[in-house]
C-alpha positions in Angstrom: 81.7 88.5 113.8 84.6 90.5 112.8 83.4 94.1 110.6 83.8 93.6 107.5 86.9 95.5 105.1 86.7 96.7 101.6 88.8 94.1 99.2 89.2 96.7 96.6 87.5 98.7 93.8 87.8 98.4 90.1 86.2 100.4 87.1 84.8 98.1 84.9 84.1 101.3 82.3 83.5 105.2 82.5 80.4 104.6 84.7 80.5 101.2 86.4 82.4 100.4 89.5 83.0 97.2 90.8 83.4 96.7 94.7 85.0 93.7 96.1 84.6 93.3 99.6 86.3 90.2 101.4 83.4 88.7 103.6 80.0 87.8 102.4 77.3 90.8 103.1 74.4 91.5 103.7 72.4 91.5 100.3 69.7 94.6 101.5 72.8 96.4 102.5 74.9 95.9 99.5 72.3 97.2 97.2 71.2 100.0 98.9 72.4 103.3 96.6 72.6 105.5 99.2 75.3 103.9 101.1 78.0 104.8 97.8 78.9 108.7 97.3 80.8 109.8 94.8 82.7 113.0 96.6 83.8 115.1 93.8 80.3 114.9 92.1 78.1 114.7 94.5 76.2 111.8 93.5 74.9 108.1 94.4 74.8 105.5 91.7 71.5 105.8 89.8 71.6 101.4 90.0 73.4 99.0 92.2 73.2 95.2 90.7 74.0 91.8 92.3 75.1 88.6 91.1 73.2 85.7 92.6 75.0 83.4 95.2 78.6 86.5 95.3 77.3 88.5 98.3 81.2 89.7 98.3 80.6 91.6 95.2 78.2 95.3 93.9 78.5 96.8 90.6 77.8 100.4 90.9 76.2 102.1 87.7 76.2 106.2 87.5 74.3 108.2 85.1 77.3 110.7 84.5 81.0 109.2 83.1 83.8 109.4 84.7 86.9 111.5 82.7 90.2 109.6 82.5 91.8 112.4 83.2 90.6 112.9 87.3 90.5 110.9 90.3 87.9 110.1 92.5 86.5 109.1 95.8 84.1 106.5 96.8 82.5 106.8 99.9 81.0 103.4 101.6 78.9 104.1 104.1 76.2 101.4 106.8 77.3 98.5 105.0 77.1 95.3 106.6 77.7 91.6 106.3 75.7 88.4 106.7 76.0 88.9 110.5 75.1 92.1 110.5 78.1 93.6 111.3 78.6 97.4 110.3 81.6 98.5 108.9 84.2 99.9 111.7 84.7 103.1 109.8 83.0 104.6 106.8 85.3 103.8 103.7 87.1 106.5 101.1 88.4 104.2 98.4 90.1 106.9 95.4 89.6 105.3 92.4 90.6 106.9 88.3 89.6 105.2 85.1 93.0 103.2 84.0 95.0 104.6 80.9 97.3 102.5 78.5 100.7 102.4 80.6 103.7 103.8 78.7 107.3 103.4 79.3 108.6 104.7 82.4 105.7 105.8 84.3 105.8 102.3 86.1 109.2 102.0 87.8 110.8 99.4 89.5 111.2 100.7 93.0 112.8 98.1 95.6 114.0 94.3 95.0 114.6 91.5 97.9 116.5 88.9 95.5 118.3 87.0 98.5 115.6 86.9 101.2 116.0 85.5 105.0 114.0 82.0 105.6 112.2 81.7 105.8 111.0 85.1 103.7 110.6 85.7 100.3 111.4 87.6 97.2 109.4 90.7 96.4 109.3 93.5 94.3 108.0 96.9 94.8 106.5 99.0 92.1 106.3 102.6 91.8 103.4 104.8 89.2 105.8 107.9 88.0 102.9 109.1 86.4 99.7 111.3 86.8 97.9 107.7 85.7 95.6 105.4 87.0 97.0 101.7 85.6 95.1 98.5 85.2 98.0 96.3 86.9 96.1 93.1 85.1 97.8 94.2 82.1 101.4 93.7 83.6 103.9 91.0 83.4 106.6 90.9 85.7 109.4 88.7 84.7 113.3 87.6 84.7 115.8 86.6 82.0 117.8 83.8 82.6 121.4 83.8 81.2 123.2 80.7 82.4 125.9 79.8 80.1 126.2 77.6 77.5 122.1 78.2 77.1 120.8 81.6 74.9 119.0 84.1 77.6 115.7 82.7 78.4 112.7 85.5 79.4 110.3 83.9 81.9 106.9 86.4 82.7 104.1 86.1 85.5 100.7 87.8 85.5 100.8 90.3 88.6 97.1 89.4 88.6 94.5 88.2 86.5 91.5 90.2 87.6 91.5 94.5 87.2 93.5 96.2 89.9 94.3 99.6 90.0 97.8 101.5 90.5 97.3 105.4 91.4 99.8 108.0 90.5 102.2 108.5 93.2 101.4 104.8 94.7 103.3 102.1 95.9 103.0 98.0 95.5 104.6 95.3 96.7 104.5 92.0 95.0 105.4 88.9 96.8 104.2 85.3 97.2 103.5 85.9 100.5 102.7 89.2 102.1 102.1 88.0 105.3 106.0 87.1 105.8 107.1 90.1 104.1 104.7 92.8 106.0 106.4 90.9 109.4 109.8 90.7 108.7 109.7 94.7 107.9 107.4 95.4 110.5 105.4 97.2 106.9 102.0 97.3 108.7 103.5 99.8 111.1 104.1 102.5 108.8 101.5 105.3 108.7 101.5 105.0 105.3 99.6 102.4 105.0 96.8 101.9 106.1 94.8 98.9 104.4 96.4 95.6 102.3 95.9 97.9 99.1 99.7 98.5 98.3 100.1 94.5 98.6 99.4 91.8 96.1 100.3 88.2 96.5 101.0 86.3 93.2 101.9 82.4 93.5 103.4 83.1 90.2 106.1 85.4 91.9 109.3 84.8 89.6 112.4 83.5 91.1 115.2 85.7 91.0 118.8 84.5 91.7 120.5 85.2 94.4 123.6 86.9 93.4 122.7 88.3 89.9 120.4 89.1 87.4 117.8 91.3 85.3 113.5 91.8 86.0 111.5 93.1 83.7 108.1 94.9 83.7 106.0 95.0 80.7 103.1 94.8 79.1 101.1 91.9 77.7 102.7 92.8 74.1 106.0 92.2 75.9 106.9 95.6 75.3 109.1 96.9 77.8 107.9 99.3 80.2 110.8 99.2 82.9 113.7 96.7 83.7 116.5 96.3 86.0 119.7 94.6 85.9 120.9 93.6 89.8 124.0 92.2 91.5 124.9 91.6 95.2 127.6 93.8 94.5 125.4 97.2 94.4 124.7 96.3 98.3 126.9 98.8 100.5 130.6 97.7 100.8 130.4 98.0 104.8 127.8 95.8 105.2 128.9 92.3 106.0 125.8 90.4 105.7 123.7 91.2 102.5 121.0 88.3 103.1 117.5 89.9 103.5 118.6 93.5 102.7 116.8 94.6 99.5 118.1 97.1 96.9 115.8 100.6 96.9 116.0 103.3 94.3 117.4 106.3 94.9 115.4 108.7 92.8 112.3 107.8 90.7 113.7 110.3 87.7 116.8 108.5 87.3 117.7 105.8 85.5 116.9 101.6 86.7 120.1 100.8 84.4 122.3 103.0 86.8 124.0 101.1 89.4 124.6 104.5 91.2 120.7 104.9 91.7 120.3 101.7 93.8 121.6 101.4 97.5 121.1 98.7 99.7 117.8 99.9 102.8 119.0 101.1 106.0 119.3 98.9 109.0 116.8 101.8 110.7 114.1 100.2 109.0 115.1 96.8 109.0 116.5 96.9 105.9 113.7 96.9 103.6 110.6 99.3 103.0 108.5 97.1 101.0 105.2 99.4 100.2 106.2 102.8 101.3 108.8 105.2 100.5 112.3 103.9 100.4 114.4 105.0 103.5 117.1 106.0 100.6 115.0 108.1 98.6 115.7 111.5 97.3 112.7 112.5 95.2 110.8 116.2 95.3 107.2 115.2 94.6 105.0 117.8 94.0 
């Protein structure tokens, strides 16, 4: 009985769109071409398909391609599941065709190492870049240094099917985003406005409590960011560091500078976990 919400959208090439909603629809609904709009070109998909028995799922095929370079909305429109329940609001999902991620344009944003219980680590993610990225070809990962052993590199999908990251965009990683989005009260900022700056993993990494590094790369194990962290980089006046999380400063400056980490103001409850970082000093044009 409750309307149904759009999961998420992924391009599955230069002209097919796959849409992921999270209740089962209704089939006559889901196929119905007019009810997807491309805005910026004015169109409806020339063919919607079905998979038999995954009334959760469309594929949406267009006659024109997509260009990697642009972004795009998706407009969703009288859709309605099994109980024939309409959507609550018409639906703008942007979506871009994903490029190869390079170094740097994927940042690591904001790390709870030393959560509250009983919370949980996360780590936030930031795209530096004018690209849309296919966050299935990710790793996130830690390196292990405990003496007399030789550092040991453990990496964790961030997920296994395509999801996208847009330029300028947020996400939070956790193993459980339910705890996180209520210990820092995240669903009340007006920046977000739907679960698709969260992903839960329950391959989430451990990371130690009072030291050590995470790494973000691809599924070469090339590098495209990493951080090295310590309890120390929290404030000096703060007496209790436990479930304050260490944001980044400016997106421009370097993750190996200690100065470009500080620990999250107690105004926001010390942490930000998907939306800007309450000590962030970025011009973004």
């Amino acid at each position: 009985i409750l309307p149904p919400e759009l999961d998420y959208i992924f391009p599955l090439s230069n002209n097919t769109i796959a849409v992921h909603y999270n209740q089962n629809m209704n089939v006559e609904t889901l196929k119905t071409a007019d009810n997807y709009f491309i805005k910026e070109m004015q169109i409806h998909p020339m063919e919607v398909s079905t998979i038999p028995n995954k009334n959760d799922y469309v594929e949406l095929i267009f006659e024109q391609e997509f260009d990697e370079e642009s972004l795009y909305t998706l407009n969703i429109t009288d859709v309605r599941n099994c109980k024939d329940v309409l959507l609550e609001n018409e639906i703008d999902a942007p979506f871009g065709i994903p490029s190869k991620v390079e170094r740097n344009e994927i940042i690591i944003n904001e790390i709870l190492f030393d959560p509250i219980s009983p919370g949980v680590d996360y780590l936030e993610i930031y795209n530096n870049s004018e690209k849309a990225i296919d966050l299935s070809k990710l790793l996130i990962g830690t390196i292990k240094e405990s003496f007399p052993n030789p550092p040991d590199t453990i990496t964790k999908e961030i997920c296994q099917d395509g999801r996208l990251l847009l330029p300028h965009s947020y996400l939070l990683i956790s193993s459980n985003n339910e705890i996180v989005i209520k210990q820092y009260h995240a669903c009340c900022q007006p920046t977000i406005t739907d679960n698709r700056c969260f992903i839960e993993t329950k391959e989430f990494p451990s990371f130690p409590n009072s030291e050590g590094r995470i790494l973000l790369c691809n599924k070469s194990r090339n590098i495209i960011d990493e951080v090295y962290y310590s309890e120390k980089m929290h404030y000096d006046l703060l007496v209790e560091t436990k479930g304050v999380s260490l944001e980044r400063i400016a997106f421009n400056n370097s993750s190996s500078d200690k100065n470009n980490w500080h620990s999250a103001s107690y105004n926001v409850n010390y942490g930000t976990p998907g939306y800007e970082n309450s000590m962030a000093m970025n011009d973004i044009e």
